[in-house]
C-alpha positions as CSV (number, residue, x, y, z in Angstrom):
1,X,127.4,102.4,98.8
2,X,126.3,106.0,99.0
3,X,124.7,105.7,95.7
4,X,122.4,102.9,97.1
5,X,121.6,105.3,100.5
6,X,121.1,108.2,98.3
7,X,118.2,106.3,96.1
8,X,116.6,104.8,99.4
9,X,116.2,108.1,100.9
10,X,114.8,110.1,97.8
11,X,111.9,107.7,97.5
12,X,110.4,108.6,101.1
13,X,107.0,110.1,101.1
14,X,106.8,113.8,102.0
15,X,104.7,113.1,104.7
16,X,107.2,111.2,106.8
17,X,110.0,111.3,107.9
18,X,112.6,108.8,106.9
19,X,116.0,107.6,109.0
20,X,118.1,104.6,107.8
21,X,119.0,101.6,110.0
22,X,122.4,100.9,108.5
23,X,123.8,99.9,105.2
24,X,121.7,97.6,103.4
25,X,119.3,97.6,106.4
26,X,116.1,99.3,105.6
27,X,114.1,102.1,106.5
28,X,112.4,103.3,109.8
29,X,109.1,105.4,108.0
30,X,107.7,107.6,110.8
31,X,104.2,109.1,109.2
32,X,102.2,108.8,112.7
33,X,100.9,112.5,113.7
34,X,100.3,113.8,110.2
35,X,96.7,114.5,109.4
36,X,97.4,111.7,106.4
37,X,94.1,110.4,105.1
38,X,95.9,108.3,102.6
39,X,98.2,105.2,103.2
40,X,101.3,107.3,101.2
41,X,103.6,105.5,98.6
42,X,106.0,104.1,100.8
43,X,109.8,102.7,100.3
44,X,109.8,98.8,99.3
45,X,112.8,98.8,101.9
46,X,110.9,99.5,104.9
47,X,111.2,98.2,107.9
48,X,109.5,100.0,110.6
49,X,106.5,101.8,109.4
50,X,104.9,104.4,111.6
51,X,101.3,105.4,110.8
52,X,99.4,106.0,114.0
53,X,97.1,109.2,115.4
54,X,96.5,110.5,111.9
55,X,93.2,110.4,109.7
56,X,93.1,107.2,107.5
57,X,89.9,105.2,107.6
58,X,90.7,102.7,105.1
59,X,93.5,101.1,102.7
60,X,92.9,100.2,99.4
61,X,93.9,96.9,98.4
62,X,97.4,95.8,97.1
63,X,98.9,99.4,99.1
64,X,101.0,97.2,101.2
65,X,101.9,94.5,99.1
66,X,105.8,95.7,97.8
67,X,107.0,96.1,101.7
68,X,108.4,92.4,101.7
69,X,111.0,93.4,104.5
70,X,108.7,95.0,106.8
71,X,109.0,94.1,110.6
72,X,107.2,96.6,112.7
73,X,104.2,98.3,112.2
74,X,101.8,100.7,114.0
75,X,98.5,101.5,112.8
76,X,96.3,102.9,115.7
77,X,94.3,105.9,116.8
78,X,92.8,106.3,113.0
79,X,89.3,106.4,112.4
80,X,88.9,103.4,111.2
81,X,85.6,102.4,108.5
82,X,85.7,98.8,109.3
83,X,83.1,98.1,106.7
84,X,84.0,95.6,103.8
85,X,86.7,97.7,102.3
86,X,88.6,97.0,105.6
87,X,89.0,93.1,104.9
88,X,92.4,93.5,102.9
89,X,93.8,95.9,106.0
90,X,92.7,93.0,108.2
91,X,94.0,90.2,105.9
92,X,97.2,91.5,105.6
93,X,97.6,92.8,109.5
94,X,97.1,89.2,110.4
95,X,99.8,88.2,108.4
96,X,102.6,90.9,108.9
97,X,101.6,92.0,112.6
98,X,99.2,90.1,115.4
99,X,100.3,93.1,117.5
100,X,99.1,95.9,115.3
101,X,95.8,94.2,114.6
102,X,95.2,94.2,118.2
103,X,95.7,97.7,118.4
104,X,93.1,98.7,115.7
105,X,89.6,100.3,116.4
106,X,87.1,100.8,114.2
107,X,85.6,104.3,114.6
108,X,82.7,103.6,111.9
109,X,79.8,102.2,111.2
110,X,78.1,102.8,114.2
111,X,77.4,99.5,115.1
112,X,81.0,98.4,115.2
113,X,82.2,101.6,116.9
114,X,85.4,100.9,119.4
115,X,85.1,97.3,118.7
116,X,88.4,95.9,118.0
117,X,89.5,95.1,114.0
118,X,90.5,91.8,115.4
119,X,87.6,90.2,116.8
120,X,85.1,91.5,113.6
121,X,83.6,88.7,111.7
122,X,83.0,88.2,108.0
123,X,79.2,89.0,108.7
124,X,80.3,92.2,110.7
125,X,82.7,93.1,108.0
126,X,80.1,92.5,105.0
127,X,78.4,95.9,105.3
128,X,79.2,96.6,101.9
129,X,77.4,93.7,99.9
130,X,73.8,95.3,101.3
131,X,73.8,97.2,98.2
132,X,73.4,94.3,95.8
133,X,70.1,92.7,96.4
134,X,68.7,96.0,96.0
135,X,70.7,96.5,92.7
136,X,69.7,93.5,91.5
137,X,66.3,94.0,92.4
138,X,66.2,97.2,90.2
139,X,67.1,95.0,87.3
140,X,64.9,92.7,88.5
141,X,61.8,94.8,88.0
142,X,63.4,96.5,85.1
143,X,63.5,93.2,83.2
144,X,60.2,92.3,84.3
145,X,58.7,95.5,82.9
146,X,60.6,95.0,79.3
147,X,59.2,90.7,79.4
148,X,55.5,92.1,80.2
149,X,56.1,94.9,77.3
150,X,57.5,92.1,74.9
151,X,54.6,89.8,75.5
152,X,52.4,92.3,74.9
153,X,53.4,93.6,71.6
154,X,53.6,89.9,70.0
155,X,50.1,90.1,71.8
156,X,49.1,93.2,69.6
157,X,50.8,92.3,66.5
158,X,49.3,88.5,66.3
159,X,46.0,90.1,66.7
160,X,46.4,92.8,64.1
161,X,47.5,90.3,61.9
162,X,44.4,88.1,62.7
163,X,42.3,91.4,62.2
164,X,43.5,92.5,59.2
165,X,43.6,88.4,57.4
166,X,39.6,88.9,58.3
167,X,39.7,92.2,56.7
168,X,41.5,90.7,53.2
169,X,38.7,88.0,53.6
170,X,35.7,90.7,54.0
171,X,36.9,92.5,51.3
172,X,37.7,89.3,49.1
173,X,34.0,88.3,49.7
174,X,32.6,91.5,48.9
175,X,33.9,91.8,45.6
């Protein structure tokens, strides 16, 4: 089954370095020590995946999804953003590796710095969602403004109309 090694190797990021563990086996996916700031595409067959002391803060959900066979994996000594957009990294660590997890730091924001991924809370995590009250208080105020502006037109145009029925009548009487 050359064929079958052949395709398994082409599809290895050229970030990494790939090595086979045997016919029908999977892949061993060594990308630690490579300045990656990206999670790369990586082989649905493998096995052992490699991605310490390099430059990722975050992965963006789904990434890690396909790698149904994985068995090892090693994620630390990355600067981790353990704000919101970490939660699926977490999620999915908890699931595939309780030892990795452990190993995670978060490197920002400040107020989680060199706390461990593990132990961080939902609140912790929720850094993210501060920037909806004050969207929603934009529209808010926005919709507010566009009410008052409403209101006071029908204001204005009730009254002109009342103004210019007097008017018709003034004139009526006057002829």
């Amino acid at each position: 089954s050359l064929l079958f090694h052949t395709a398994q190797t082409e599809v290895c990021p050229p970030s990494c370095s790939c090595k086979s563990l045997g016919e029908m086996k999977g892949l061993h996916v060594d990308c630690s020590s490579r300045k990656l700031t990206e999670v790369p595409a990586l082989p649905v067959s493998t096995k052992r995946l490699y991605l310490q002391n390099n430059s990722l803060t975050s992965v963006p959900p789904g990434a890690l999804d396909s790698l149904r066979s994985l068995e090892e994996v090693k994620m630390s000594d990355n600067p981790w953003n353990c704000d919101c957009h970490i939660l699926y990294l977490k999620l999915w660590l908890e699931d595939v590796s309780a030892s990795a997890l452990a190993n995670i730091r978060c490197a920002t924001p400040a107020p989680v710095r060199m706390k461990p991924l593990r132990q961080l809370t939902g609140n912790e995590l929720g850094v993210c969602k501060r920037l909806l009250p004050i969207k929603c208080l934009e529209f808010f105020w926005r919709d507010l403004i566009l009410i008052a502006g409403a209101i006071i037109t029908l204001i204005l145009v009730a009254w002109a109309l009342k103004f210019s029925k007097k008017l018709v009548c003034q004139i009526n009487l006057s002829q």
